[in-house]
NUGU-842323 format. One record per residue (C-alpha): residue number from 1; z, y, x; residue in one letter. Coordinates in steps of 0.001 Angstrom, whole numbers, plus 500000, padded with zeros to 6 digits. Layout:
// NUGU-842323
<rec><seq>NUM</seq><Z>Z</Z><Y>Y</Y><X>X</X><type>a</type></rec>
...
// end
This chain:
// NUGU-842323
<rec><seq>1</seq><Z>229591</Z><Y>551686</Y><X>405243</X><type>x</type></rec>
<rec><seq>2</seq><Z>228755</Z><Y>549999</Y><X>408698</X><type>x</type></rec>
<rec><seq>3</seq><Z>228537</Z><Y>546588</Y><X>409413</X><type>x</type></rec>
<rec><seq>4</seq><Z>231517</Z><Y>544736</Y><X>411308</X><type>x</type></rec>
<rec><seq>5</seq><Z>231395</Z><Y>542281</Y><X>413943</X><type>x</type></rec>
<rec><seq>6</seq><Z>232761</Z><Y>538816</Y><X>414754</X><type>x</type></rec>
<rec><seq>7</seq><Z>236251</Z><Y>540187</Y><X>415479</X><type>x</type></rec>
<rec><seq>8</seq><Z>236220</Z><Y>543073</Y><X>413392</X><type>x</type></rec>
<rec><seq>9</seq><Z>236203</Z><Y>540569</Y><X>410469</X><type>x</type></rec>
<rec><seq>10</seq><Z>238775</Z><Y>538065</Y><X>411837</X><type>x</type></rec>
<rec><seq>11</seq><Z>240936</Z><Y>540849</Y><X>412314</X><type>x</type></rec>
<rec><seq>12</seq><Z>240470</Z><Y>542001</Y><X>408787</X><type>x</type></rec>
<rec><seq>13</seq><Z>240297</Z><Y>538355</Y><X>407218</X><type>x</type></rec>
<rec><seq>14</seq><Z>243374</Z><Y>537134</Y><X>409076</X><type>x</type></rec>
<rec><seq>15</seq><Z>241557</Z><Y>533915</Y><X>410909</X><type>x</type></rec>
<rec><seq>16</seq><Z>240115</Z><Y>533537</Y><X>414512</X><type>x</type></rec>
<rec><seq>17</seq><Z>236572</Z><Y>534294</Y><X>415678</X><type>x</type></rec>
<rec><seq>18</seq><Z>235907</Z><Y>530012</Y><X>415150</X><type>x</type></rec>
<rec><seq>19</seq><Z>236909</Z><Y>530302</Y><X>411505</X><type>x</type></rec>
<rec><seq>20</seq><Z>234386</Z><Y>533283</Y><X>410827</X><type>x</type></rec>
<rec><seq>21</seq><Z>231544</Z><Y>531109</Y><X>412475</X><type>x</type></rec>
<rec><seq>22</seq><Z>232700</Z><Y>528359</Y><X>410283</X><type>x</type></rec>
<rec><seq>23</seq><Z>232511</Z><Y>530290</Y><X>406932</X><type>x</type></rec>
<rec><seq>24</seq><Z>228841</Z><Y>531593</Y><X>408326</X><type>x</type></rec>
<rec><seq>25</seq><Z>227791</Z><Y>528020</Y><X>409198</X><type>x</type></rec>
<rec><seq>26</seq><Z>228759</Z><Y>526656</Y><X>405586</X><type>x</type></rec>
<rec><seq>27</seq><Z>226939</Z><Y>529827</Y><X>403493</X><type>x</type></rec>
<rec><seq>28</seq><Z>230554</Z><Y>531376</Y><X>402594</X><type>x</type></rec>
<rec><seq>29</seq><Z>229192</Z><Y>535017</Y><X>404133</X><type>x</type></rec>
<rec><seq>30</seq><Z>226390</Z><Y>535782</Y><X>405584</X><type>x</type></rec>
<rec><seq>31</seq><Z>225336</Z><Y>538011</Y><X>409083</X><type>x</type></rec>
<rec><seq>32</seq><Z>222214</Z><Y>539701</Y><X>410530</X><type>x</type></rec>
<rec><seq>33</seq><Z>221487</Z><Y>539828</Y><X>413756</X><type>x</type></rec>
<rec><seq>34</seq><Z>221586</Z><Y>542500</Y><X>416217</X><type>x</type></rec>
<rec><seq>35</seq><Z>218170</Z><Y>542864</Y><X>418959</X><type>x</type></rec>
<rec><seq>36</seq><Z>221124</Z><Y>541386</Y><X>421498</X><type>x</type></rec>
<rec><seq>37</seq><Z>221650</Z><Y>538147</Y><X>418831</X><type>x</type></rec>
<rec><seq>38</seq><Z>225076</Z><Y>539410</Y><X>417762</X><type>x</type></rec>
<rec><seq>39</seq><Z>226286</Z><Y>538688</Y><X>414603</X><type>x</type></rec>
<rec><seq>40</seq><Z>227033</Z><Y>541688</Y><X>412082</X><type>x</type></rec>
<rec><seq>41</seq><Z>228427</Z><Y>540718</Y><X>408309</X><type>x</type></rec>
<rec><seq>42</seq><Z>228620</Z><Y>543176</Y><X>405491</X><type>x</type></rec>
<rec><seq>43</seq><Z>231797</Z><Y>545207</Y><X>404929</X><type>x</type></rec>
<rec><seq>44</seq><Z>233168</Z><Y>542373</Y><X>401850</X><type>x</type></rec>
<rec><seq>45</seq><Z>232901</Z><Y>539313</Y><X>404603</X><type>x</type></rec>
<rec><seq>46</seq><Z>236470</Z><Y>539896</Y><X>405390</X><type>x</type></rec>
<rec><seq>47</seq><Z>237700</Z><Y>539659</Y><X>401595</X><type>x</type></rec>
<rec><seq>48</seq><Z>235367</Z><Y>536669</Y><X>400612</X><type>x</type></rec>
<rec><seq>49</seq><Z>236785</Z><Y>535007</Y><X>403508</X><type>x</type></rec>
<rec><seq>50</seq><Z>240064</Z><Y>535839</Y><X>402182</X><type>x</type></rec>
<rec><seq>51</seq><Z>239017</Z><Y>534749</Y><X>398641</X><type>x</type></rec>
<rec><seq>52</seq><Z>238129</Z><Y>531390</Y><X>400573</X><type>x</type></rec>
<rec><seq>53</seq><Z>241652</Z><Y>530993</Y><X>402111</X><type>x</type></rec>
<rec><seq>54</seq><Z>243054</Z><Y>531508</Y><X>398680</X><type>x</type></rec>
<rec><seq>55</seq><Z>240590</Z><Y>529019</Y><X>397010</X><type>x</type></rec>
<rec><seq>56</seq><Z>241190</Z><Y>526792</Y><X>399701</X><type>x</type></rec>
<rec><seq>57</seq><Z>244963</Z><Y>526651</Y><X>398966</X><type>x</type></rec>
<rec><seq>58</seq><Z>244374</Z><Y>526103</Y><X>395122</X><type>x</type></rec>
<rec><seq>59</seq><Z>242316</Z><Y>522559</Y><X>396338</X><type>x</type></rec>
<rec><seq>60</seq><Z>238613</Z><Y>523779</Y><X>396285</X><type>x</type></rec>
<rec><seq>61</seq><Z>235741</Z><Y>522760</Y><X>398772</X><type>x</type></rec>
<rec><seq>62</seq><Z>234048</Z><Y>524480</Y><X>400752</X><type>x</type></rec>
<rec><seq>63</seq><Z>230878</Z><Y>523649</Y><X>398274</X><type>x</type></rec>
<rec><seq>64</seq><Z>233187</Z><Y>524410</Y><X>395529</X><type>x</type></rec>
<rec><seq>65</seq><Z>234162</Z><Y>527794</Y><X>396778</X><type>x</type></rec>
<rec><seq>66</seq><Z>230334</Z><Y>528336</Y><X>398003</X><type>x</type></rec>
<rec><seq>67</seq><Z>229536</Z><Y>528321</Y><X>394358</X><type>x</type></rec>
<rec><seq>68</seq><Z>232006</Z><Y>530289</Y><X>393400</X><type>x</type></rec>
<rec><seq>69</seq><Z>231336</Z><Y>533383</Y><X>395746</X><type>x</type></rec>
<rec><seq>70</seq><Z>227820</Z><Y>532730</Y><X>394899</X><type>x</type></rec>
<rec><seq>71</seq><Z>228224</Z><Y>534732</Y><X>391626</X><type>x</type></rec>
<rec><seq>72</seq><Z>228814</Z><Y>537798</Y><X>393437</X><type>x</type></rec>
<rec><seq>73</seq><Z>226478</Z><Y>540012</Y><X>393590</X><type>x</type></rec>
<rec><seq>74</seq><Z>225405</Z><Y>541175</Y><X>397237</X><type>x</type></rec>
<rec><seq>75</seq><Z>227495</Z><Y>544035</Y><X>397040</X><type>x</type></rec>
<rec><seq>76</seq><Z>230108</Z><Y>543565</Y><X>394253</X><type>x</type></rec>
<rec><seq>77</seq><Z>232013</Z><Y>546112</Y><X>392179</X><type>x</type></rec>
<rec><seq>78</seq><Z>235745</Z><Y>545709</Y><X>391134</X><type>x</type></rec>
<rec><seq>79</seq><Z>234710</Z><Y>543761</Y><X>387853</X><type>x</type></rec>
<rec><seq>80</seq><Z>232579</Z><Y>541328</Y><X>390201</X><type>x</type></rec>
<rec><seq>81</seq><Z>235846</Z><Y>540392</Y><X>392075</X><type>x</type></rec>
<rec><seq>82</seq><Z>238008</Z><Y>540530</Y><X>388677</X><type>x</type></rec>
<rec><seq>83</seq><Z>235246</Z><Y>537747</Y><X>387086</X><type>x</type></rec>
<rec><seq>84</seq><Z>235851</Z><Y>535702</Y><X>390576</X><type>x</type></rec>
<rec><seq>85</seq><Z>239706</Z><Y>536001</Y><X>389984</X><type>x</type></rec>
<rec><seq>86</seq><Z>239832</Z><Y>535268</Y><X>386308</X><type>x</type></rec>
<rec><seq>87</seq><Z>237558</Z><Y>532107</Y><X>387146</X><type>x</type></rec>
<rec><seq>88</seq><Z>239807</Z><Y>531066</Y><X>390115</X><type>x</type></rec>
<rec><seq>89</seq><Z>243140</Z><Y>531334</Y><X>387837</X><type>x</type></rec>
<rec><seq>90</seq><Z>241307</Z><Y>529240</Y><X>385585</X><type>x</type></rec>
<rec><seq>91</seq><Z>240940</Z><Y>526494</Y><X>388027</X><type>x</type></rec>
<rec><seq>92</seq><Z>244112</Z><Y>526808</Y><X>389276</X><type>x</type></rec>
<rec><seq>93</seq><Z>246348</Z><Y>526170</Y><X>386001</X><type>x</type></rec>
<rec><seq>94</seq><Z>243836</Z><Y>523840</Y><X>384966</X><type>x</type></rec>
<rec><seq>95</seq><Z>244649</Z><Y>521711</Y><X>388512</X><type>x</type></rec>
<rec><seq>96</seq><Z>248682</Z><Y>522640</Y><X>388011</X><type>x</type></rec>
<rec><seq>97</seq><Z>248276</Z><Y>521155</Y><X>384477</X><type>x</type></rec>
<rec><seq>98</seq><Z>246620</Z><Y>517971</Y><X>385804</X><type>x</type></rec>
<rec><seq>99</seq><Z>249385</Z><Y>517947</Y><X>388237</X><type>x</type></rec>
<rec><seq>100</seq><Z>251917</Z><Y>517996</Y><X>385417</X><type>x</type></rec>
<rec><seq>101</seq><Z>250871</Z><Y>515238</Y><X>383932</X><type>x</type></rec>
<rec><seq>102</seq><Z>250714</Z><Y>513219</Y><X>387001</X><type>x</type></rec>
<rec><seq>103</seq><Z>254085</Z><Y>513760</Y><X>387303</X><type>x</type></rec>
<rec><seq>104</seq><Z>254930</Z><Y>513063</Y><X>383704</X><type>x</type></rec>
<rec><seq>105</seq><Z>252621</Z><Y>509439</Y><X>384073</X><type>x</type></rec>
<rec><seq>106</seq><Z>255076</Z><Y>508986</Y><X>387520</X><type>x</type></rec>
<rec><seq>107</seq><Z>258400</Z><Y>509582</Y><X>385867</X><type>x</type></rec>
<rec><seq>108</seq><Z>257323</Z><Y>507472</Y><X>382541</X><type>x</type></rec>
<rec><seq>109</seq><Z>259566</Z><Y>504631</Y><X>384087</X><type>x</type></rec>
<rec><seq>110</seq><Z>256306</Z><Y>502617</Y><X>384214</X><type>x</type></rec>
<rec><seq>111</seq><Z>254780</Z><Y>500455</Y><X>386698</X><type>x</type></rec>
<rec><seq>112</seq><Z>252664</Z><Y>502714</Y><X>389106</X><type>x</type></rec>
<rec><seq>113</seq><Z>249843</Z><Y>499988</Y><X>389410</X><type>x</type></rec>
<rec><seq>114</seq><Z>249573</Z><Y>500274</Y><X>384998</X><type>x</type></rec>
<rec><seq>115</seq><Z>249099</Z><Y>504198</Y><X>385492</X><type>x</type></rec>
// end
């Protein structure tokens, strides 16, 4: 497999140009450089910035979703991306449970400011 460019990865990732720079800039995916200076990511940028997106929606940082693509190795097989979705479920019940229970401690009837 080639390598993809700036574009060819936003096109594949759904985001703009910006947004893959961004992902670069905070260790997310990674690029070499061309002799001209352009940028050229591996063929999984596209999905880990995907990944990202999801993680992002599910309330993780960009340091927590560094570390969490971090596992992979550099070019992952379908039970690297299965450990990074069983891992990412995880977090997000746990976070929908703590959510539950907010709501629960909000409808108790009690004083907000005794929470």
């Amino acid at each position: 497999m080639g390598t993809l460019t700036v574009g060819e990865v936003a096109r594949e990732s759904g985001v703009s140009g910006s947004a893959v720079r961004f992902y670069e800039r905070q260790g997310l995916i990674t690029a070499a450089r061309t002799g001209g200076n352009q940028r050229r990511f591996d063929p999984d940028a596209a999905c880990r910035i995907r990944v990202a997106r999801v993680a992002q929606r599910v309330g993780l940082t960009v340091n927590d979703i560094r570390d969490l693509l971090a596992v992979l190795p550099p070019n992952p097989e379908p039970a690297d991306w299965q450990g990074l979705h069983d891992r990412l479920t995880a977090e997000a019940e746990r976070r929908i449970r703590e959510l539950h229970a907010a709501l629960d401690d909000i409808g108790s009837g009690r004083r907000l400011c005794d929470l």
